[in-house]
N, C-alpha and C positions, 0 to 999 in steps of 0.2 A: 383731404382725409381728416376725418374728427382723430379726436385724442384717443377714443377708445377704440375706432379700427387702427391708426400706427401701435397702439399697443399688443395688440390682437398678431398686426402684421410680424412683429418681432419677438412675438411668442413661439408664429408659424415658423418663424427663419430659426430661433433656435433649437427649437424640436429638429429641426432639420438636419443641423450643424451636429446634435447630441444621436440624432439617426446614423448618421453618415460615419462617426466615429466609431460606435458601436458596432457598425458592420466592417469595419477597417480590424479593427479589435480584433473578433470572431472568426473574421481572413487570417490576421496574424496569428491567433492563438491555432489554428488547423494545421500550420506550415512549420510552429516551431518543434525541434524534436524531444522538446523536454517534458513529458506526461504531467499533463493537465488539465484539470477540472474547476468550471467554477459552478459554486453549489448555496443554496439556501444558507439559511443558518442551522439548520438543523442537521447538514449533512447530505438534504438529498442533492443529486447533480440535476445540472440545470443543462451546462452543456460541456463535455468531456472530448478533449483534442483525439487523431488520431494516434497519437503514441503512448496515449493511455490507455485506449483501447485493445491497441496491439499487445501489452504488456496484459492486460485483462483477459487477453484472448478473447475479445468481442469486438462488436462495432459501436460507433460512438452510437450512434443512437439507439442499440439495446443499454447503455450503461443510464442515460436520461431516465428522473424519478426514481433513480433506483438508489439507495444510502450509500455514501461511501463508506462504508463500514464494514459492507457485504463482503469485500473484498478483502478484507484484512483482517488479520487477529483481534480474537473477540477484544484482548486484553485492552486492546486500544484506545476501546472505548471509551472507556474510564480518563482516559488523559482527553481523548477530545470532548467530552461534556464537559471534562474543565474548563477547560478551554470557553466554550459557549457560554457556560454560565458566569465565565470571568468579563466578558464582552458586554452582558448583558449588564453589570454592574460598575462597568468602567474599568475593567482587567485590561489587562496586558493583550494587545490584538496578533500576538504571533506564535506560533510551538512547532517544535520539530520533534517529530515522533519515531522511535525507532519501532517496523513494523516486516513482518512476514506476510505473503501473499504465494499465492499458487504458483509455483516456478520459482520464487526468489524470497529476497529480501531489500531494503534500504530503508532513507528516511521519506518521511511524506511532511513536509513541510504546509503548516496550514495558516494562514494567513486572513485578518478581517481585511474588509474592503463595502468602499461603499458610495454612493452619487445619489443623486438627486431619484431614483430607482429605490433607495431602500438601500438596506445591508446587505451583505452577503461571503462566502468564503473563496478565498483562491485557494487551488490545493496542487501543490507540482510534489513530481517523485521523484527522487534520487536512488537510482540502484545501486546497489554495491553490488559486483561481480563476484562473483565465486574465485578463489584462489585458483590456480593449477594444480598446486599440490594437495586439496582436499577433494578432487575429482574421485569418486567411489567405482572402484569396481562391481560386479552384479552381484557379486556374493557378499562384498563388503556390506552394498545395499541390504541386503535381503536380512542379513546380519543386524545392522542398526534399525532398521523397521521393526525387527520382532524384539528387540533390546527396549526400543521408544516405547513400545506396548505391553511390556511389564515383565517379557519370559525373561525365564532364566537360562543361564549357560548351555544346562543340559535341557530342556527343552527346545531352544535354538538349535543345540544339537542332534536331538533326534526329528528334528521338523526338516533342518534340512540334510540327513542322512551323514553328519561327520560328527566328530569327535568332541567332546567339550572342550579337553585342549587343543583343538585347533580354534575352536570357537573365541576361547581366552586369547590366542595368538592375535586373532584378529582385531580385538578388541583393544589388545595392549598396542599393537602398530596403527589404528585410527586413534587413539589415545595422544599416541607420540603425535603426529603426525598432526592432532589438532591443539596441542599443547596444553591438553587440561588432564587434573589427576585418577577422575574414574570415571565409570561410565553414565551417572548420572551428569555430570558436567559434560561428557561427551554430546550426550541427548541434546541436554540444553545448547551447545555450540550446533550442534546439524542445523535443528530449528533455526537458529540467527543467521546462517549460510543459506535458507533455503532448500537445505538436502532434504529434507520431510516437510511437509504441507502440512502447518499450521491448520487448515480447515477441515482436514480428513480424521476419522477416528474409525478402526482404526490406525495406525501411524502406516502412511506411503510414500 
């Protein structure tokens, strides 16, 4: 065999060898149950595990070309184009983002990553679980919904047919109960628990 087919031949074997592992990967990445995506540089996903999906309420392969961004508070954003435009100038290739999504909350850990392919991101989720003790009853609910969206006492009160002081009752026991002083800090704690959808306006 000349010199330029054994080279050729060992080009073929390791395209092979870099096939073979890729599909080993992409096995393992489906099986692990920690929500995972890996995505361009710019965010869009390339290919998303099933336990990301599950937590997205889709299938993996609606969530493909679609930004990860879509999924999460706008505010996000802003930390992860730092992020890219830090990579792109020799930045720091790692950030953990504290983030809301539809159902919950945690961090989204984002990660550069790269081979002989090019660049591109890993992105695993971390959930944080809701407490027990900030579990909302339906009126509770209905209570911090119309609060998150700007009424006042007596407007929550005559929307849902009770009393202002009751309404402040309530207000003051999810108060206690999530350890912050009024009810604008309360708002901002629901949001970080996931109790209201960061995506919804308006607040549900």
């Amino acid at each position: 065999m000349s010199e330029a087919g054994h080279g050729l031949g060992e080009l073929r074997a390791e395209q092979r060898r870099a096939g073979m592992w890729r599909n080993r990967f992409l096995a393992l990445l489906d099986r692990t149950p920690v929500p995972t995506a890996i995505c361009q540089l710019d965010g869009t996903i390339i290919v998303a595990n099933p336990a990301l999906a599950e937590v997205l309420d889709a299938r993996p392969s609606q969530l493909r070309e679609r930004h990860v961004l879509e999924y999460f508070q706008p505010k996000v954003r802003r930390d992860f184009e730092r992020l890219v435009a830090g990579l792109e100038h020799g930045g720091r290739a790692r950030l953990v983002i504290a983030v809301q999504f539809r159902g919950g909350a945690g961090e989204l850990t984002v990660q550069a990553v790269s081979d002989d392919g090019g660049s591109g991101l890993l992105i695993t989720l971390r959930i944080t679980p809701v407490p027990a003790d900030v579990q909302l009853s339906d009126r509770e609910s209905e209570i911090l919904r119309l609060i998150a969206g700007g009424a006042t006492s007596s407007a929550v009160a005559a929307e849902l047919g009770i009393t202002g002081d009751g309404v402040n009752y309530h207000l003051t026991r999810l108060s206690d109960r999530f350890g912050v002083p009024n009810r604008t800090a309360l708002v901002a704690r629901a949001y970080s628990l996931g109790l209201l959808d960061p995506a919804s306006w308006p607040p549900r």
